[in-house]
py3Dmol code that shows the C-alpha trace and the ligand (Angstrom):
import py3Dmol

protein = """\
ATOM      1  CA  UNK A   1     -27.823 189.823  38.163  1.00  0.00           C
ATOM      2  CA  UNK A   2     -29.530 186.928  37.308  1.00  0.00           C
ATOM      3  CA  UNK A   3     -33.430 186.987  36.825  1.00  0.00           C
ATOM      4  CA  UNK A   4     -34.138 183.516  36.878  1.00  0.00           C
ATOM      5  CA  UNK A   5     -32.417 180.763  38.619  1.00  0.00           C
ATOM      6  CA  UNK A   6     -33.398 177.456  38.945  1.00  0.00           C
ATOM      7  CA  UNK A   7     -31.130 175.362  41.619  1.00  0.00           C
ATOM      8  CA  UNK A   8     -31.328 171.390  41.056  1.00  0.00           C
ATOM      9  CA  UNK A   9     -29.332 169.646  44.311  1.00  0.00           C
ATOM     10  CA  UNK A  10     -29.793 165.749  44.570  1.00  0.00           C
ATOM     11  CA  UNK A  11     -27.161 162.777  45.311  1.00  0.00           C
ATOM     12  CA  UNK A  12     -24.334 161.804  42.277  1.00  0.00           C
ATOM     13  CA  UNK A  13     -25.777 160.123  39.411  1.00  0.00           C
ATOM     14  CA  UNK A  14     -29.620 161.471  40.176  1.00  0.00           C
ATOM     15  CA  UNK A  15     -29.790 162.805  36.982  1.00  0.00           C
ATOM     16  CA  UNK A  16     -28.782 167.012  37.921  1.00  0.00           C
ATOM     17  CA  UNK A  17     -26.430 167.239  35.045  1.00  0.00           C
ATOM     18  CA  UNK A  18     -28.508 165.738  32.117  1.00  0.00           C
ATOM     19  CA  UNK A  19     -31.618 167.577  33.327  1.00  0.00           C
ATOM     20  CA  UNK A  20     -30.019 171.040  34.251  1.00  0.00           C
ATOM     21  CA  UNK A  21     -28.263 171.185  30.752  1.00  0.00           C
ATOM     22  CA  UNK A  22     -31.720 170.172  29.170  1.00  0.00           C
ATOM     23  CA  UNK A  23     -33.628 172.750  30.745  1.00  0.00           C
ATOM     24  CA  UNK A  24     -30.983 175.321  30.153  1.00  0.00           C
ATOM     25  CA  UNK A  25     -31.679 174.990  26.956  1.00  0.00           C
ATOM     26  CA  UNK A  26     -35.281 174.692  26.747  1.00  0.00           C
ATOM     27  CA  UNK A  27     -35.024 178.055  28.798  1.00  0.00           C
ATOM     28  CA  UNK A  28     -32.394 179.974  26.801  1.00  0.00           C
ATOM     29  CA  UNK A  29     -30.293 179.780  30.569  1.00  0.00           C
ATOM     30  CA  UNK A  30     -26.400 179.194  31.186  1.00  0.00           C
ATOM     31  CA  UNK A  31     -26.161 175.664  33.404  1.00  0.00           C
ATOM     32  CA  UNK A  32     -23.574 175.693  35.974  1.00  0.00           C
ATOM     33  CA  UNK A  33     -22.272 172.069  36.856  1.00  0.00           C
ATOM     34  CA  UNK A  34     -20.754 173.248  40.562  1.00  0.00           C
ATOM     35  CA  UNK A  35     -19.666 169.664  41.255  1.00  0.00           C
ATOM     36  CA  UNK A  36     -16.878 170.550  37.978  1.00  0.00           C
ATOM     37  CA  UNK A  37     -15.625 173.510  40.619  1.00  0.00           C
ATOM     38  CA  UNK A  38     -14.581 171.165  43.244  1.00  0.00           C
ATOM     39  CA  UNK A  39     -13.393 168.801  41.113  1.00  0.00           C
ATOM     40  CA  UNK A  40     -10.825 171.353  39.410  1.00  0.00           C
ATOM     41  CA  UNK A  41      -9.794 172.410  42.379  1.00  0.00           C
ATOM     42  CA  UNK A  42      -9.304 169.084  43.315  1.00  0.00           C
ATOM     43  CA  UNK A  43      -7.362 168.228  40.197  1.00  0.00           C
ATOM     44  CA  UNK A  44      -5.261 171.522  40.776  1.00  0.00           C
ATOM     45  CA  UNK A  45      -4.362 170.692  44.012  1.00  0.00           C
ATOM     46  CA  UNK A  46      -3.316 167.116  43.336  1.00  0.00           C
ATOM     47  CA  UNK A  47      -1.178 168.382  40.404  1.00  0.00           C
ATOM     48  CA  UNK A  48       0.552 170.464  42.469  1.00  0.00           C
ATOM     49  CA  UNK A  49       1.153 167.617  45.102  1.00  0.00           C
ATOM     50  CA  UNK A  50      -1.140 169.966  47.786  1.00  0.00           C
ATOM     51  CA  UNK A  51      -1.849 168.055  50.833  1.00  0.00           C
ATOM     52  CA  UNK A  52      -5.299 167.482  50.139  1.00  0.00           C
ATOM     53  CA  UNK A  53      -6.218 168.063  53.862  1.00  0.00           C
ATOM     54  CA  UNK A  54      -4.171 171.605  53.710  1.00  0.00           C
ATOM     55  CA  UNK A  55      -7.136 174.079  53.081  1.00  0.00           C
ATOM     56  CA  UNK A  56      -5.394 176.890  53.918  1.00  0.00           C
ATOM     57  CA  UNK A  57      -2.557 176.096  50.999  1.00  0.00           C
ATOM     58  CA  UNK A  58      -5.467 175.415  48.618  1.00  0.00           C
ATOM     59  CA  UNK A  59      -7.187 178.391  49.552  1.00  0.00           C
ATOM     60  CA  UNK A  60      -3.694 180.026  48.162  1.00  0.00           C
ATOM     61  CA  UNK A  61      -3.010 178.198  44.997  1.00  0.00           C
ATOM     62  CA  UNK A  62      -6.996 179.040  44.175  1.00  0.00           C
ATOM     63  CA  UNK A  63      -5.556 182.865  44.377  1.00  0.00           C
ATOM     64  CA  UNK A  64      -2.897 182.553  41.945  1.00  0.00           C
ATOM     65  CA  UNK A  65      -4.773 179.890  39.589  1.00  0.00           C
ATOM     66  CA  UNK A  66      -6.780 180.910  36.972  1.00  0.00           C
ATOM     67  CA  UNK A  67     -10.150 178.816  36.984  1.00  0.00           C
ATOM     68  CA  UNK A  68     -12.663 179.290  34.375  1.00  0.00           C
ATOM     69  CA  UNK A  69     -16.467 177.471  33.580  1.00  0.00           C
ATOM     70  CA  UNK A  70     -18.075 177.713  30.892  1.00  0.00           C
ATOM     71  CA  UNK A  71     -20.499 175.937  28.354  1.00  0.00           C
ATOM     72  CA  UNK A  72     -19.532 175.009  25.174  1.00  0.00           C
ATOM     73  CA  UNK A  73     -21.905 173.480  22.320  1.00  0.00           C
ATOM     74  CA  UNK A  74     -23.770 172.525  25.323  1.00  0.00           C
ATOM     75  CA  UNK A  75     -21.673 171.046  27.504  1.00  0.00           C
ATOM     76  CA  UNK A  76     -19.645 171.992  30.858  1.00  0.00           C
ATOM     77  CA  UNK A  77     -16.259 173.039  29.982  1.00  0.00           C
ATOM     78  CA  UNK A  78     -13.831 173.431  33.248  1.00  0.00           C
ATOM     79  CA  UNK A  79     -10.222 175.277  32.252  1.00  0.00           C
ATOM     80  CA  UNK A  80      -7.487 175.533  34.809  1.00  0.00           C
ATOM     81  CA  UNK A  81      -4.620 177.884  33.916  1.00  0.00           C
ATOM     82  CA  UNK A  82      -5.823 177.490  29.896  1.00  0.00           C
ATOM     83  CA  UNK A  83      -5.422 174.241  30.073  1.00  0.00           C
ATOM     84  CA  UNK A  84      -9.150 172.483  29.436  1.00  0.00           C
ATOM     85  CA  UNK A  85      -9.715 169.815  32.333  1.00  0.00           C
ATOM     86  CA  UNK A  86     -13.417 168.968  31.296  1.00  0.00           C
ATOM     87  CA  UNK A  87     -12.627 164.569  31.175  1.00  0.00           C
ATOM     88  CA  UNK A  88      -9.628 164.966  33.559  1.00  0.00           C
ATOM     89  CA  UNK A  89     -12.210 165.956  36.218  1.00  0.00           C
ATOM     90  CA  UNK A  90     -14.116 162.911  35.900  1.00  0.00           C
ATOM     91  CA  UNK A  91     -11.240 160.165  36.513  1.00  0.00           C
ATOM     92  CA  UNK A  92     -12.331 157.828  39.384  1.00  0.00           C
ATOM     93  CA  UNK A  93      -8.981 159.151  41.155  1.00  0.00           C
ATOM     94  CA  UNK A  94     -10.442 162.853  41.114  1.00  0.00           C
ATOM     95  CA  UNK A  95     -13.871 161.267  42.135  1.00  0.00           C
ATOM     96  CA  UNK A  96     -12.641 159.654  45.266  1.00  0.00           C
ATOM     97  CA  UNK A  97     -10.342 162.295  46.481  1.00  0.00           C
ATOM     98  CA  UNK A  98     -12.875 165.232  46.100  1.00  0.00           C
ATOM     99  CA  UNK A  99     -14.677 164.947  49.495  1.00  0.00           C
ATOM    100  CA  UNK A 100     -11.852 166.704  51.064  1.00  0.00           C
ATOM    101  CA  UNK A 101     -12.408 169.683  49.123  1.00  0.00           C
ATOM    102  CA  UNK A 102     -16.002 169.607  49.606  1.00  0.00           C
ATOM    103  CA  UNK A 103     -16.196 169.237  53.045  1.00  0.00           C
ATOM    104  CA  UNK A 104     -13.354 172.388  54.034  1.00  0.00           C
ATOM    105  CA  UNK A 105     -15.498 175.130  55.113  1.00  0.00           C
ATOM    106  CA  UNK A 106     -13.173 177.655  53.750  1.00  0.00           C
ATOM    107  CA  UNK A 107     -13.269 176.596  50.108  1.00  0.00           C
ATOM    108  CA  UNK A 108     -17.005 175.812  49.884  1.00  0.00           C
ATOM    109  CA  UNK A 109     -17.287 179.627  50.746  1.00  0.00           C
ATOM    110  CA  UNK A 110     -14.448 180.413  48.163  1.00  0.00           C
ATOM    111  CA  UNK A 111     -16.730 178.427  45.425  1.00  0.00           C
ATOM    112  CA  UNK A 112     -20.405 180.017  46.127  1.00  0.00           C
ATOM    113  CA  UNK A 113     -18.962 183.542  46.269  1.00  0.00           C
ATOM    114  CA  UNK A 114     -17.196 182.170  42.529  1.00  0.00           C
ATOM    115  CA  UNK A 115     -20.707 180.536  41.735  1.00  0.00           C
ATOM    116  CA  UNK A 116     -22.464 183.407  42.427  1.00  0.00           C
ATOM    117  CA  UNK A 117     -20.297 185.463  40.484  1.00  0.00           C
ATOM    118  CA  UNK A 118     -21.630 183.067  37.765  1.00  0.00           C
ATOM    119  CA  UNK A 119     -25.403 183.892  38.027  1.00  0.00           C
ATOM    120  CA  UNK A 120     -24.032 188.195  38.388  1.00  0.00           C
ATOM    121  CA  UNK A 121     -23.249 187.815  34.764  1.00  0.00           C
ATOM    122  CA  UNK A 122     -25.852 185.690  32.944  1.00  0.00           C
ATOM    123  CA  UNK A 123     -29.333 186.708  32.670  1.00  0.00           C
ATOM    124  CA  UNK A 124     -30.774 183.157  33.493  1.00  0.00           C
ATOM    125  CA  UNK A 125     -29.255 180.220  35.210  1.00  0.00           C
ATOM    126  CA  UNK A 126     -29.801 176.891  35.974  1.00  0.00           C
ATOM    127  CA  UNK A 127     -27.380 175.461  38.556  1.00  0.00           C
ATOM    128  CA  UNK A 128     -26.795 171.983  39.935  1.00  0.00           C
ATOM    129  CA  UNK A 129     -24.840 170.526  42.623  1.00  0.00           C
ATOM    130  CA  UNK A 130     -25.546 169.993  46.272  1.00  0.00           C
ATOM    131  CA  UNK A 131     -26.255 173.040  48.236  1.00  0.00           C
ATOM    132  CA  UNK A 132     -27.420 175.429  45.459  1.00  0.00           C
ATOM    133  CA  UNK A 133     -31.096 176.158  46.434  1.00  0.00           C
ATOM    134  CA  UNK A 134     -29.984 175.714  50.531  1.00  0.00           C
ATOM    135  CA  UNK A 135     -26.840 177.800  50.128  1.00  0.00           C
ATOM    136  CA  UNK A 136     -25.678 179.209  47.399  1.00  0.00           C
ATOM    137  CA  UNK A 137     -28.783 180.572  45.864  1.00  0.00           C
ATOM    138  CA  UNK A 138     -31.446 180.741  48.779  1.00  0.00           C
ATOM    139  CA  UNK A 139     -33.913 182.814  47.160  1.00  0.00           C
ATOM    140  CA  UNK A 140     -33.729 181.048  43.523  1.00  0.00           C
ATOM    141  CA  UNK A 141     -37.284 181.136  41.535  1.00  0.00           C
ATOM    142  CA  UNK A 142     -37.308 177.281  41.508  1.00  0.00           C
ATOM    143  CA  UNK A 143     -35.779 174.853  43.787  1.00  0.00           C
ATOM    144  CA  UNK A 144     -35.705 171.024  42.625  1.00  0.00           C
ATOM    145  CA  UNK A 145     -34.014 168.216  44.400  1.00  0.00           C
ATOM    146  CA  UNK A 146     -33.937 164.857  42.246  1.00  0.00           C
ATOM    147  CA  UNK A 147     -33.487 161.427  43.891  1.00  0.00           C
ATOM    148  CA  UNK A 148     -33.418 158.110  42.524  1.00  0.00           C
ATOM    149  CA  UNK A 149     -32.642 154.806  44.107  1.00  0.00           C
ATOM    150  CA  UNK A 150     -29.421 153.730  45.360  1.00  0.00           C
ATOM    151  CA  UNK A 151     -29.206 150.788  42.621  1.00  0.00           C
ATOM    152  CA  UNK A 152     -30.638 152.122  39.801  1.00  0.00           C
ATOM    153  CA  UNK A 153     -27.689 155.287  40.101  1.00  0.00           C
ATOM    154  CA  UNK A 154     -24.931 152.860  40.409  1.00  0.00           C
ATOM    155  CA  UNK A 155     -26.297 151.003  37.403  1.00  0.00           C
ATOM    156  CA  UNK A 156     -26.391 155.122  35.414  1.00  0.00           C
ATOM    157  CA  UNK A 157     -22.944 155.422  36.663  1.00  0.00           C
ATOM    158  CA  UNK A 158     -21.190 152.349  35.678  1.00  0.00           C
ATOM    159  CA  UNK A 159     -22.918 153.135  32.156  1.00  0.00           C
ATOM    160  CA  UNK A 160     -21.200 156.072  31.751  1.00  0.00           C
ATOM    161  CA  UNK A 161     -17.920 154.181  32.899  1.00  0.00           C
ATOM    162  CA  UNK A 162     -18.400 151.480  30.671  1.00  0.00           C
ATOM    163  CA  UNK A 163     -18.389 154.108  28.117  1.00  0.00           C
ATOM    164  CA  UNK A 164     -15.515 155.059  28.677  1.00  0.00           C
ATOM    165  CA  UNK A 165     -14.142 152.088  28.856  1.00  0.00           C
ATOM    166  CA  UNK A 166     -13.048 152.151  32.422  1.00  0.00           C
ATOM    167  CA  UNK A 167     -12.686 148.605  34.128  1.00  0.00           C
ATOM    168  CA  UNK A 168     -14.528 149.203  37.576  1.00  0.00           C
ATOM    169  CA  UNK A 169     -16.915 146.785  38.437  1.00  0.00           C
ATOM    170  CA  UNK A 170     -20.157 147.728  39.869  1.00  0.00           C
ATOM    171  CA  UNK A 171     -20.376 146.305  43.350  1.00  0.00           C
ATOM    172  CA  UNK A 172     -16.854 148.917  43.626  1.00  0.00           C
ATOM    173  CA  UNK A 173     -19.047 151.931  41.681  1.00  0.00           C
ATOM    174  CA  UNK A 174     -21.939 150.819  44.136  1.00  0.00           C
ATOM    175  CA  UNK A 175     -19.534 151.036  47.356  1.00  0.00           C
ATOM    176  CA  UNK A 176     -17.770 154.411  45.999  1.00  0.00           C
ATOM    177  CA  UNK A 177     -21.124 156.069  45.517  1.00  0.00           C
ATOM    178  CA  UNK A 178     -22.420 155.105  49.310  1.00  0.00           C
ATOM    179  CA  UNK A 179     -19.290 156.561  50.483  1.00  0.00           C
ATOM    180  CA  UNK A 180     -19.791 159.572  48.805  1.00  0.00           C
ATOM    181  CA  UNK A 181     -23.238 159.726  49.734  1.00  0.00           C
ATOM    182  CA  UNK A 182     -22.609 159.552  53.250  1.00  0.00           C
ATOM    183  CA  UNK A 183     -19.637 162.250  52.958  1.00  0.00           C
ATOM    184  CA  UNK A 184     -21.967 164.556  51.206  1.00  0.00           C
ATOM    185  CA  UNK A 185     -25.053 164.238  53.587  1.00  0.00           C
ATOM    186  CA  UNK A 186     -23.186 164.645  56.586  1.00  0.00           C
ATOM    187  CA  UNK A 187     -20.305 167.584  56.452  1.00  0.00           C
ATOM    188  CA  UNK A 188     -21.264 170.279  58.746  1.00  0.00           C
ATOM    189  CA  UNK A 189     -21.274 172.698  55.808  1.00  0.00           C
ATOM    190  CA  UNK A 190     -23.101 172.791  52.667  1.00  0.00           C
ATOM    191  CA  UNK A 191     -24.663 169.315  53.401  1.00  0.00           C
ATOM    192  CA  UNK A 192     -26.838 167.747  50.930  1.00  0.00           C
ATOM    193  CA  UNK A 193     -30.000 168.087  52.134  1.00  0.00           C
ATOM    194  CA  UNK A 194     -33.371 169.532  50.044  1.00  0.00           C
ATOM    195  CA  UNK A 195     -34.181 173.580  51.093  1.00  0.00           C
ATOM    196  CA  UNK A 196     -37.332 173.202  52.892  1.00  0.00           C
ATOM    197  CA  UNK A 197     -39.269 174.970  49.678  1.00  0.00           C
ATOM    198  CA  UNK A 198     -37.470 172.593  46.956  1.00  0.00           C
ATOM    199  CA  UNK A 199     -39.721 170.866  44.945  1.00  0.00           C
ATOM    200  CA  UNK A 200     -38.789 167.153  45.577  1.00  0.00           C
ATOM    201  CA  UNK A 201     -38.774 164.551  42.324  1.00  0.00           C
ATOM    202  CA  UNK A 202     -37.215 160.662  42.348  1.00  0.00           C
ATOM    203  CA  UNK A 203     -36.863 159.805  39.007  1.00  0.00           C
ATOM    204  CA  UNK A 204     -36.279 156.024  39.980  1.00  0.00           C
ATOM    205  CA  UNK A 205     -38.163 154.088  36.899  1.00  0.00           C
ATOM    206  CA  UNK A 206     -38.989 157.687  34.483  1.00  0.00           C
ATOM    207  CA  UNK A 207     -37.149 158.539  31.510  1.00  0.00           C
ATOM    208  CA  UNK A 208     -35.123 161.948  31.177  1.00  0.00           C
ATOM    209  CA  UNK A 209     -38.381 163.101  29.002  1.00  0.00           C
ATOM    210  CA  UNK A 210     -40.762 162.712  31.423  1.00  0.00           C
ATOM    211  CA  UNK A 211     -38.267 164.422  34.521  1.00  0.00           C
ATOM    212  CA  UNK A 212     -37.876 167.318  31.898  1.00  0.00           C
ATOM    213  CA  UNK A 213     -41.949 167.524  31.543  1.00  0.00           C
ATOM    214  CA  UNK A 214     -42.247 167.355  34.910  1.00  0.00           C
ATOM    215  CA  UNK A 215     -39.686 169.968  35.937  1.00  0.00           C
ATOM    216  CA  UNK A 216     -41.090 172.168  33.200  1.00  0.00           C
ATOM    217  CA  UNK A 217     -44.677 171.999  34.436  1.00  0.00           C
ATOM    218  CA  UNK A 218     -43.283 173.090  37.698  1.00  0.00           C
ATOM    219  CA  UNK A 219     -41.785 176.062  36.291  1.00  0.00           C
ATOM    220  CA  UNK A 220     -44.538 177.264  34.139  1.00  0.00           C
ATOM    221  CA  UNK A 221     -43.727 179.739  30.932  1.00  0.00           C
ATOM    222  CA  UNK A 222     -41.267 182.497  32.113  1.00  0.00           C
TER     223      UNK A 222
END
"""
ligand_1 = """\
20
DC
O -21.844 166.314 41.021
P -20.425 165.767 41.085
O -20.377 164.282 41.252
O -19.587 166.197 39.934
O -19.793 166.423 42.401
C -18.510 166.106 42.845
C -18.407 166.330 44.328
O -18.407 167.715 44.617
C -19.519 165.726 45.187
O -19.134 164.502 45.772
C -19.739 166.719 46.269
C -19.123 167.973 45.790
N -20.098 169.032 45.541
C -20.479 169.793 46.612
O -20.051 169.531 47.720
N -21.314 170.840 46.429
C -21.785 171.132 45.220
N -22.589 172.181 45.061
C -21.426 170.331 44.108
C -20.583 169.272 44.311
"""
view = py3Dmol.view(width=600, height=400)
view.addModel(protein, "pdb")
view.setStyle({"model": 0}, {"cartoon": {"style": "trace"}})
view.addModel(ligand_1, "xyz")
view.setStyle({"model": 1}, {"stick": {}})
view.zoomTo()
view.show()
């Protein structure tokens, strides 16, 4: 069992992926990107033309699919059946059609009980996503949950788009991100909302150095 985890939950583009994979390092932890889980299931279900409303038949192609996270020089690495689905899972398609994952009951139960199975085997965690310190991890040692303007995350994410060279303009990243927003804060289930004892930060205007001193200062040595 894990004996330190650290849960960062927060809206896309807030930041939870740079920072948790930061201070997984600076804390010799494993960093779980949980938003990479429903994506690959996501992705596997689409492949194999699963009504993406059917949880029931997802819940059953989860049982005989072979899922596997990991980190790898650093960064999140998502496999499905061997086959390594790390960019895949980032496709604007994948993006847009993974609220229907996230919002079945069922197979937000299926992915804590996999996500907890996570923190079982690694001494120290650090976990991102949306309902880690509410749901999946109630009684983590530190709870964070990072903000950051509306604007100034559509302007990260169309960066990273424009990187990879992805024509989307950014009143359409803007409107997708809203949308998203709005289907993450109000499922009934695993809703993205801070744990009552997370330890709130908007890192509208500060660099990724000074959320990382911050966060650490929080923490304290451990
Ligand atoms: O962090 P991300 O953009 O990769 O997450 C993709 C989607 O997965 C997000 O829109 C909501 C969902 N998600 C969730 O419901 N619960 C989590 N713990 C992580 C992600």
């Amino acid at each position: 069992m894990a004996t330190l985890v650290i849960t960062i939950d927060g809206p896309a583009a807030s930041g939870k992926s740079t920072l948790a994979k930061l201070l997984a390092q600076k804390l010799g932890a494993y960093f779980l990107d949980t938003g990479a889980m429903y994506r690959a299931v996501t992705l596997a279900a689409m492949k194999k033309a699963i009504p993406l409303a059917d949880s029931a038949a997802i819940s059953k192609m989860m049982d005989n699919t072979d899922f596997e996270f990991s980190v790898e020089n650093g960064h999140a690495k998502a496999m499905v059946d061997g086959v390594d689905i790390s960019e895949k899972i980032r496709d604007p398609q994948i993006t847009e059609n993974v609220h229907f994952v996230a919002s079945a009951p069922l197979l937000r139960s299926r992915l804590v009980e996999m996500q907890r199975k996570f923190a079982a085997a690694h001494q120290r965690i650090v976990t991102e996503g949306r309902d880690q310190g509410t749901v999946a991890f109630p009684n983590a040692d530190v709870k964070f949950f990072l903000t950051a303007d509306s604007a100034e995350r559509a302007r990260r994410r169309q960066t990273e788009l424009d990187a990879k060279g992805a024509a989307q303009q950014i009143e359409t990243t803007a409107q997708a991100m809203a949308k998203r927003d709005s289907s993450d804060q109000n499922r009934t289930v695993g809703a993205l909302v801070p744990a009552i004892d997370a330890i709130m930060i908007d890192s509208t205007g500060l660099s990724i150095e000074q959320v990382l001193e911050t966060m650490l200062g929080h923490i304290g040595p451990r």
